[in-house]
PAZAPA-4460 file (N, C-alpha, C; in steps of 0.05 Angstrom, whole numbers, plus 32768, in hexadecimal, padded with zeros to 4 digits):
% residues 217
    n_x    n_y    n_z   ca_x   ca_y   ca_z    c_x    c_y    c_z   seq   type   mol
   80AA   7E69   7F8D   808E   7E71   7F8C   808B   7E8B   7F7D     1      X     A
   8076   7E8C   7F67   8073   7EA5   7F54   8058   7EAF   7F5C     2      X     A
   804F   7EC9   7F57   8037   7ED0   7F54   8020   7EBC   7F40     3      X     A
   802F   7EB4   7F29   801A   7EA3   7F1F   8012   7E8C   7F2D     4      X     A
   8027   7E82   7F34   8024   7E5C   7F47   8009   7E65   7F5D     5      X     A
   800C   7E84   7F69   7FFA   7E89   7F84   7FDA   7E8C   7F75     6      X     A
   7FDF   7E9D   7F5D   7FC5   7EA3   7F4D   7FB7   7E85   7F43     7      X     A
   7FC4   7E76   7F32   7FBF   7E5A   7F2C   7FB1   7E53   7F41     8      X     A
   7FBF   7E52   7F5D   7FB0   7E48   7F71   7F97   7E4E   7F80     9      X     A
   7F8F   7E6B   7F7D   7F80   7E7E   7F77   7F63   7E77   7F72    10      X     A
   7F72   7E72   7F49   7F58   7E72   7F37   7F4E   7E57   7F3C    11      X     A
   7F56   7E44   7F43   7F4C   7E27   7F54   7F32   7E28   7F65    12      X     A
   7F35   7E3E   7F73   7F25   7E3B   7F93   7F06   7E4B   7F83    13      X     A
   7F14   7E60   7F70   7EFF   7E7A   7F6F   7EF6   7E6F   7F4F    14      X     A
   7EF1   7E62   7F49   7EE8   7E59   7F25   7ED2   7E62   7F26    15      X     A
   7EB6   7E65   7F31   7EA0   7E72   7F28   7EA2   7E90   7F36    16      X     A
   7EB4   7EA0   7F31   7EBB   7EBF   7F45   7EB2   7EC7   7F26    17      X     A
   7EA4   7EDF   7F2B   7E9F   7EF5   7F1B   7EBB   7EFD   7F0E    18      X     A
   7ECA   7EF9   7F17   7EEA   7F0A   7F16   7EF5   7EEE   7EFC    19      X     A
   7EEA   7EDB   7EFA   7EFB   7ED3   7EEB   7EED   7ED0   7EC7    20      X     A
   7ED9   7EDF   7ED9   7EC9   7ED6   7EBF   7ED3   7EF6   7EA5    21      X     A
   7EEA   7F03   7EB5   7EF6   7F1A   7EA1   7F12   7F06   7E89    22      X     A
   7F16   7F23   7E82   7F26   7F16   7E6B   7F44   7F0E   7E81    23      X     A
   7F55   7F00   7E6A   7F6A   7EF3   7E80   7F7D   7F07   7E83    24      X     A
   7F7E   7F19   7E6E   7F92   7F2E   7E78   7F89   7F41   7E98    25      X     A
   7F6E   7F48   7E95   7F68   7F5A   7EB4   7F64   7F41   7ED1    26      X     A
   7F64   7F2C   7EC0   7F63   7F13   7EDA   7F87   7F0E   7EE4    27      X     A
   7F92   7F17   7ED0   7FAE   7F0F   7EE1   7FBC   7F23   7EEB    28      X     A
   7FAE   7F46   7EDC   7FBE   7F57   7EEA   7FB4   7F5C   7F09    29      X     A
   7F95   7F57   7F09   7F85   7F5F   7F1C   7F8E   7F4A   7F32    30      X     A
   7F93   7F34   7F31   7FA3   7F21   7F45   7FB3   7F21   7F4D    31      X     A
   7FCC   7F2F   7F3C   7FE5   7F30   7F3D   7FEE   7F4E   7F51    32      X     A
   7FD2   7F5C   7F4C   7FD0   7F7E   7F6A   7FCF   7F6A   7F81    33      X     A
   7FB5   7F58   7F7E   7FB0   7F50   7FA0   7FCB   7F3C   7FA4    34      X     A
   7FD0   7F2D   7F96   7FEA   7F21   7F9A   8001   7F3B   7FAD    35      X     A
   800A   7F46   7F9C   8013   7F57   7FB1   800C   7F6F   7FC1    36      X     A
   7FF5   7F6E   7FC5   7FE7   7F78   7FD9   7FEE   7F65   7FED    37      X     A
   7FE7   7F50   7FEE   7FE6   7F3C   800A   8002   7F34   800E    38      X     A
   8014   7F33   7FF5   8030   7F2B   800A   803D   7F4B   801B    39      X     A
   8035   7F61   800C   803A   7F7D   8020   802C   7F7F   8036    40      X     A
   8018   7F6A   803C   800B   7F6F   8055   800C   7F4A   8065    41      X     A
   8022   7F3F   8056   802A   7F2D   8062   8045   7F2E   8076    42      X     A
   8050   7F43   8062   8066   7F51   8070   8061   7F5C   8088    43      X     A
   8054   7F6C   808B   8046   7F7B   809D   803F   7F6D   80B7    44      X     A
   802C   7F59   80B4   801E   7F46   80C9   803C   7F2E   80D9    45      X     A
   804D   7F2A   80C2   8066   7F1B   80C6   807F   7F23   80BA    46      X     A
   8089   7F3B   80CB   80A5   7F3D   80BC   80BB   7F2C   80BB    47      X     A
   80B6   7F12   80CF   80CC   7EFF   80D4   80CA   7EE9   80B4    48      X     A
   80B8   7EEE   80A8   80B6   7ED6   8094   80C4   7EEE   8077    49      X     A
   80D0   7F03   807D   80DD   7F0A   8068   80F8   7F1C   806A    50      X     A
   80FF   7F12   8083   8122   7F1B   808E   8132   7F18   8073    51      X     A
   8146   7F27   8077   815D   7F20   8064   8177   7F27   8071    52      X     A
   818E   7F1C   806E   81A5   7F1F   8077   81B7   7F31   8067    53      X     A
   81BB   7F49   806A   81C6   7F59   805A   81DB   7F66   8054    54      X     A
   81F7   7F70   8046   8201   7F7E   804B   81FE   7F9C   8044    55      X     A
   81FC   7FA6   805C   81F9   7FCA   8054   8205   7FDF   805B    56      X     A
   8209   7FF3   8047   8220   800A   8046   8211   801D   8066    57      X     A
   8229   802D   806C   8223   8049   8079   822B   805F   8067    58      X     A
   821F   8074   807F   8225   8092   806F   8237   8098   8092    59      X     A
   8257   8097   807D   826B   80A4   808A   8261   80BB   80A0    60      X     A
   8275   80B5   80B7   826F   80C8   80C6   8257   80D2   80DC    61      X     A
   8241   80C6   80D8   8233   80C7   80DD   8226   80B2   80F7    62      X     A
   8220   80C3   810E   8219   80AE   8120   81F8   809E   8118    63      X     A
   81E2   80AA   8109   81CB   80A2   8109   81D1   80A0   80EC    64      X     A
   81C2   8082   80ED   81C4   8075   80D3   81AA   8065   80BF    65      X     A
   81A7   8072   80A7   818B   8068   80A1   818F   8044   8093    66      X     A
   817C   8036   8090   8178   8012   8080   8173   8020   8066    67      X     A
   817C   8008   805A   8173   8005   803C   8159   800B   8033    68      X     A
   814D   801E   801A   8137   801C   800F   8129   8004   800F    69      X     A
   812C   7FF2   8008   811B   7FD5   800B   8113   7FCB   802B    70      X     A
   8121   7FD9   8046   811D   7FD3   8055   80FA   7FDB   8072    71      X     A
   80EF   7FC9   8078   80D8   7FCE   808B   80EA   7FD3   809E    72      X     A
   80FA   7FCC   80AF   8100   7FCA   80C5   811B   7FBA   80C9    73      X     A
   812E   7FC9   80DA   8144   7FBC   80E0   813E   7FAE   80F2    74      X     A
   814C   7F92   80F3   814A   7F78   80FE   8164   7F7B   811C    75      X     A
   8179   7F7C   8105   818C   7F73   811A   81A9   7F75   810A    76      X     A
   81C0   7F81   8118   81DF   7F88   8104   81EF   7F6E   8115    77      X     A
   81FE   7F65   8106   8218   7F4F   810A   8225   7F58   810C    78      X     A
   8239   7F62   80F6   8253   7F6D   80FB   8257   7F7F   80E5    79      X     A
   826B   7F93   80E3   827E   7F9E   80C9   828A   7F90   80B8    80      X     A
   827B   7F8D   80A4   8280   7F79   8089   82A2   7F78   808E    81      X     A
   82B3   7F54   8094   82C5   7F4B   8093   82D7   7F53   80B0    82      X     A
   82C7   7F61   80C0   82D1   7F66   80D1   82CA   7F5E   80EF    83      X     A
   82C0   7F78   8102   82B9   7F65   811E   82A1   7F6F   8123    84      X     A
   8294   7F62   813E   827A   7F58   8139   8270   7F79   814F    85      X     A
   825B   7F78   8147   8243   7F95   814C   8232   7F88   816C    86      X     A
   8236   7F95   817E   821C   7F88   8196   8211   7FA6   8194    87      X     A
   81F8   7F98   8193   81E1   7FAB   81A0   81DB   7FB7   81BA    88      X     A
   81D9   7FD5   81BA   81DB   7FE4   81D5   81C2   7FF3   81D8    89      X     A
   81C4   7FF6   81F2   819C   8015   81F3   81AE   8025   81F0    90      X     A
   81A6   8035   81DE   81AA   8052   81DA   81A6   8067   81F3    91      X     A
   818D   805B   8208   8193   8069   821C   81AD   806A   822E    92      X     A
   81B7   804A   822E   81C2   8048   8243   81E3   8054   8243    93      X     A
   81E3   8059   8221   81F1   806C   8215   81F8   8087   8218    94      X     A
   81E2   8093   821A   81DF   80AC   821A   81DE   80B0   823C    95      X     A
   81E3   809F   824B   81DE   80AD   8272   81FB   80A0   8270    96      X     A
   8202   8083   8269   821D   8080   826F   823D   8088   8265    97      X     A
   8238   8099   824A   8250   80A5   823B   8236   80B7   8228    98      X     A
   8237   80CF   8236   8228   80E2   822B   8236   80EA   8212    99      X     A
   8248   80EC   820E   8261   80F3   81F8   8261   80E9   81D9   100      X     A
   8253   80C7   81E1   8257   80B8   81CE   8258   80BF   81B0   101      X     A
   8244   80E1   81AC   823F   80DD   818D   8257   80EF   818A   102      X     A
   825C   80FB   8195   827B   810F   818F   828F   80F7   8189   103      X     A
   8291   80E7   8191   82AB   80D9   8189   82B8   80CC   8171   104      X     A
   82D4   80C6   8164   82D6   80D4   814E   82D3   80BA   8142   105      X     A
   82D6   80BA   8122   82C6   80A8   8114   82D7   808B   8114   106      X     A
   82D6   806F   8110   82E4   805D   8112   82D2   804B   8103   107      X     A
   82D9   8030   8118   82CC   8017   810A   82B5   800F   8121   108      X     A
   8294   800B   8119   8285   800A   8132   8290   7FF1   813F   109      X     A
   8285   7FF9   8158   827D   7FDB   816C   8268   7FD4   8184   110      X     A
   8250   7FF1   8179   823B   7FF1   8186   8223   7FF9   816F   111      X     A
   820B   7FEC   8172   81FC   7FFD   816A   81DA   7FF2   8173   112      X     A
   81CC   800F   816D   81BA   8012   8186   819C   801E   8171   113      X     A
   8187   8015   817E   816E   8012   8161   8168   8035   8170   114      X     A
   8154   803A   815E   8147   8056   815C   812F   8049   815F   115      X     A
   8127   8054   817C   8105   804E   8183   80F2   8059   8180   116      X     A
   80F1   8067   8166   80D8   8079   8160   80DF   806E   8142   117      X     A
   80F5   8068   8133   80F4   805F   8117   8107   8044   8112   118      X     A
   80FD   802F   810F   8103   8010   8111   8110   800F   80EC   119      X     A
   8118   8027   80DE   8123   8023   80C8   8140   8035   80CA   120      X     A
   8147   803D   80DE   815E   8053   80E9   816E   8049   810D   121      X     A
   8184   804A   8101   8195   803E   811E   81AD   804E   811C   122      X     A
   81B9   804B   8134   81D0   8054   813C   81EA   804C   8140   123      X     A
   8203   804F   813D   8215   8044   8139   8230   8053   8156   124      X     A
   8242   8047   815B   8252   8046   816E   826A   803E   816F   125      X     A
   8284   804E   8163   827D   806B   8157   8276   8068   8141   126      X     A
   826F   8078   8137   8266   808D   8119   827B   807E   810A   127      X     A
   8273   806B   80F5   8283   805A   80E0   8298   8078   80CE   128      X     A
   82B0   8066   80C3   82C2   8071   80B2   82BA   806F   8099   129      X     A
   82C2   8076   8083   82BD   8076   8069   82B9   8055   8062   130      X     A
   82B0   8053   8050   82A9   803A   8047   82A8   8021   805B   131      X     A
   829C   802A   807B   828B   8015   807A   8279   8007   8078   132      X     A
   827A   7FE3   8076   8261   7FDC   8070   8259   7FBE   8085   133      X     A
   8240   7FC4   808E   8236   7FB2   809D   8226   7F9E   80A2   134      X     A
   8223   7F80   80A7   821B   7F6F   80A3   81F8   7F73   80B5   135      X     A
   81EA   7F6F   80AA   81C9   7F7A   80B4   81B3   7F60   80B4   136      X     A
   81AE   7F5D   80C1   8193   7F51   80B8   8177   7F67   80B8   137      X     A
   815C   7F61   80A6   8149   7F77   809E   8138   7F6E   8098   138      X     A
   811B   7F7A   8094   8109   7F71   808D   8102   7F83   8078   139      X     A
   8107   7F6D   8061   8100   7F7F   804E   80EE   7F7E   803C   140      X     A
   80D7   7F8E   8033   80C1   7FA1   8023   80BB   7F8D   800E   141      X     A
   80A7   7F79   800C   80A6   7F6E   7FF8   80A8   7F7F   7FD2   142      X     A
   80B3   7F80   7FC5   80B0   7F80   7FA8   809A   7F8A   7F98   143      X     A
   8093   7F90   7F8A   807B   7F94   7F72   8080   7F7A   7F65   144      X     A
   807E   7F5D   7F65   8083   7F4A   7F54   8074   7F49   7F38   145      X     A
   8083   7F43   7F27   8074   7F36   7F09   805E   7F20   7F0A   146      X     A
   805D   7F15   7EF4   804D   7EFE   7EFF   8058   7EE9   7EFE   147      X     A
   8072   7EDD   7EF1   807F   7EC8   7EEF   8098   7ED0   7EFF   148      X     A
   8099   7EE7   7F17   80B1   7EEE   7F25   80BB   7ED7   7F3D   149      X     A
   80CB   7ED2   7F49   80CE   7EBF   7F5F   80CD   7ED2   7F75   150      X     A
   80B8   7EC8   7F85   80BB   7EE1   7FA0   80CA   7EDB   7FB1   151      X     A
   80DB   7EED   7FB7   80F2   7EE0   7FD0   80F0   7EE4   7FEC   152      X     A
   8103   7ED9   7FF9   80FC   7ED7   8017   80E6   7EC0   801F   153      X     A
   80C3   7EC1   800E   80B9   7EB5   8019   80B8   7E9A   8016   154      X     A
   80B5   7E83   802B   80BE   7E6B   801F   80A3   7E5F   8011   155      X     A
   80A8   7E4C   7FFB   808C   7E44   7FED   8071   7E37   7FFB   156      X     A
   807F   7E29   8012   8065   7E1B   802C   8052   7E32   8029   157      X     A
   8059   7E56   8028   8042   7E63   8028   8031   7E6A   801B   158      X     A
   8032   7E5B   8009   8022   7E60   7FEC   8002   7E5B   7FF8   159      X     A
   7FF8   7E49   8004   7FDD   7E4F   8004   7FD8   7E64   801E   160      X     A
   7FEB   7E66   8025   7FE0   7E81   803A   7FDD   7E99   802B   161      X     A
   7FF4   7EA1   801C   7FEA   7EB7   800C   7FCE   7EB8   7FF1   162      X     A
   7FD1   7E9E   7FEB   7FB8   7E92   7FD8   7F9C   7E9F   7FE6   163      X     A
   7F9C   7E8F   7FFE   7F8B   7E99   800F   7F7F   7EB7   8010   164      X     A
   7F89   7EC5   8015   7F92   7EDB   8026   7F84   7EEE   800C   165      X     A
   7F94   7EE4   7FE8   7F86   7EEA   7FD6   7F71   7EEF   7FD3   166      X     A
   7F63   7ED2   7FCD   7F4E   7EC9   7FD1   7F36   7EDF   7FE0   167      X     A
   7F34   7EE7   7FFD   7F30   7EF3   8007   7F2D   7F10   7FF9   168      X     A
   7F40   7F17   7FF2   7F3E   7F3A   7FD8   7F36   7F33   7FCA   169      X     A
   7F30   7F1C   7FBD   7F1B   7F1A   7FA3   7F08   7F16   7FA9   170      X     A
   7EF8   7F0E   7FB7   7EDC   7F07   7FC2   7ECE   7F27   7FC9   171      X     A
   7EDF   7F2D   7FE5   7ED4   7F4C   7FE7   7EE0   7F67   7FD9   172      X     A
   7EE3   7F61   7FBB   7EE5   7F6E   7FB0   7EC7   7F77   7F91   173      X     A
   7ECA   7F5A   7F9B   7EAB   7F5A   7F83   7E8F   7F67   7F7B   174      X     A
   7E98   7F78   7F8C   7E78   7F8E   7F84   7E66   7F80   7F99   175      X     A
   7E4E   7F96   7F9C   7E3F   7F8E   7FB9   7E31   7F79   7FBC   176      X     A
   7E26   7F65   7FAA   7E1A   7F4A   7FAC   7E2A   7F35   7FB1   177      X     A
   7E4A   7F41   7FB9   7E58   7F25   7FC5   7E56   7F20   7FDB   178      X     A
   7E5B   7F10   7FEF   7E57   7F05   8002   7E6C   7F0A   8018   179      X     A
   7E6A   7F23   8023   7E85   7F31   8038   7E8A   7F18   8042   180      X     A
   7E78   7F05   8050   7E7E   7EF5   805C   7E97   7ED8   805A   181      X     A
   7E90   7EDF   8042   7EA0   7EC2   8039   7EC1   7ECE   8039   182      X     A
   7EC4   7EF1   802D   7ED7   7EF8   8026   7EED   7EF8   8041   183      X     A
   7ED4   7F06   8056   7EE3   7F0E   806B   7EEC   7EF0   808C   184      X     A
   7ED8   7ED1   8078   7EE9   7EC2   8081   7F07   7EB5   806F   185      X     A
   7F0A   7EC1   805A   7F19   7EB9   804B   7F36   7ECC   805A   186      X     A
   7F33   7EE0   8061   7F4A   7EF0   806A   7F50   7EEB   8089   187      X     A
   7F33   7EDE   8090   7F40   7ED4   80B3   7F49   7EBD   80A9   188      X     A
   7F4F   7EAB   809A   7F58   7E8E   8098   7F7C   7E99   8093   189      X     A
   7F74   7EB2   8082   7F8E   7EAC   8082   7FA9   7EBA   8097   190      X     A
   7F9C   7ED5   80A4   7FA9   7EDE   80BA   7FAB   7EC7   80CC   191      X     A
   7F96   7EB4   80D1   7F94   7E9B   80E1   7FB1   7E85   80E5   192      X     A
   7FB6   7E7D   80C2   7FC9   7E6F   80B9   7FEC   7E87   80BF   193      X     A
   7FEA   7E9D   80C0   7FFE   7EA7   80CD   8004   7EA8   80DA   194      X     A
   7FF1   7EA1   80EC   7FF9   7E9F   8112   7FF7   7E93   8121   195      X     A
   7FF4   7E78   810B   7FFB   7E59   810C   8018   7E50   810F   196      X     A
   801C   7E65   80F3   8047   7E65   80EB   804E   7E66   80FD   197      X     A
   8043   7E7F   8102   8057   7E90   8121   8053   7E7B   8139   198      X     A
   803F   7E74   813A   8041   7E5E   8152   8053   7E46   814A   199      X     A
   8055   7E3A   813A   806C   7E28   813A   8089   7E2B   813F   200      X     A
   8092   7E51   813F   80A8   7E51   813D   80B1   7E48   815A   201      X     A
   80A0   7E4B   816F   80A8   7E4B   817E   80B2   7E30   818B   202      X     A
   809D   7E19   817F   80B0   7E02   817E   80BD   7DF9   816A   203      X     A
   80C9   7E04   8156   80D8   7DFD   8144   80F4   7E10   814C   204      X     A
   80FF   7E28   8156   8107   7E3D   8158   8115   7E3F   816C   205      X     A
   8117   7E37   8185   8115   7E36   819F   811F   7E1B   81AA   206      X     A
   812A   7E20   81B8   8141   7E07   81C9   8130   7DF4   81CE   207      X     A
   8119   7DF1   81DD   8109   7DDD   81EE   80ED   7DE4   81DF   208      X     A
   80E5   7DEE   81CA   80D2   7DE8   81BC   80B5   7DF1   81CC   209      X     A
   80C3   7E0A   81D1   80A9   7E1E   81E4   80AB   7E0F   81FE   210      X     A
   80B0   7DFF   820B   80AE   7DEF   821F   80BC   7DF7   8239   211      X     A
   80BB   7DFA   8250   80C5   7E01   8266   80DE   7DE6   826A   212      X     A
   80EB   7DE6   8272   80F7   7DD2   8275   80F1   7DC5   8285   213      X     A
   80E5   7DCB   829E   80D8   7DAD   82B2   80C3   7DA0   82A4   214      X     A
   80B5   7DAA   827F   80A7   7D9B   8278   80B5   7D86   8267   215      X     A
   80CD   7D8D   825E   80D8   7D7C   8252   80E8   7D59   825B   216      X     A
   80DB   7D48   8250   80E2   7D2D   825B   80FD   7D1C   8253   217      X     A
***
């Protein structure tokens, strides 16, 4: 899925829009903002539809540890690239049960524990050696896309949700004789269609398909 395939889809719905009646160069750049306008606030509304599995460096030595520039939010660590696997700990239960922990001297982790005031910074157990690197999952920052770019992470089924969602910034963007109304059902259709997704995961996702098990036959 490219920004053009979403725009194409777009200029379909909106053919008598004031907006298209400009030249084609300000019709594709001006599409191509709300284009990624709405997948950065697609991100936002659903960080699960743009996880990535990652491998990422540390800074030696160091018990508190920052994510990658591209990253919204750490998800979740696996293990030390080729090595053994990372469980997740509270940092409180850390800090009352081995008060010591960050003094201790540097090695290979086998704990690590999120930072509850900043969801892009975590902690490690102990404090990694030189060149380690660790297997992450992340949610990461959609792109500035081109217009013939392939956007990644998201899968193409979402093309008319983001179409949508477009749609919506072009309407109430049109100067004051447009019709808030139409714009501002164009943006509930498509927050709507998001939390549709999210409701399926739970029977697509999930052992018994959201279902208690005494409902299952």
């Amino acid at each position: 899925m490219t920004p053009k395939q979403i725009i194409d889809s777009v200029r379909k719905t909106i053919q008598d829009n004031q907006l298209l009646r400009s030249t084609d160069e300000y019709i594709d750049d001006t599409l191509l903002e709300y284009v990624n306008q709405i997948l950065k606030r697609t991100a936002v509304l659903r960080p699960d539809l743009f996880t990535l599995v990652k491998e990422i460096s540390t800074t030696t030595g160091a018990v508190e540890q920052a994510m990658p520039y591209d990253s919204m939010r750490l998800t979740d660590i696996f293990s030390v690239k080729d090595g053994n696997a990372i469980t997740e700990v509270s940092r409180v239960t850390m800090d009352r049960s081995y008060p010591g922990w960050t003094q201790v001297a540097a090695g290979t982790p086998v704990n690590w524990m999120r930072h509850s005031k900043n969801p892009n910074r975590y902690f490690l157990y102990p404090k990694p050696n030189d060149g380690v690197e660790l297997v992450a999952e992340y949610v990461q920052s959609p792109f500035e896309y081109t217009l013939n770019e392939e956007i990644a992470l998201l899968p193409d089924g979402y093309l008319p949700v983001i179409a949508t969602g477009v749609i919506g910034m072009v309407v109430s963007a049109q100067g004051p004789n447009n019709d808030m109304a139409i714009a501002n059902a164009y943006l509930e259709r498509y927050t709507q269609m998001l939390g549709v997704s999210l409701q399926t995961k739970i029977v697509t996702d999930t052992e018994l398909g959201g279902l208690k098990r005494e409902q299952v036959i």
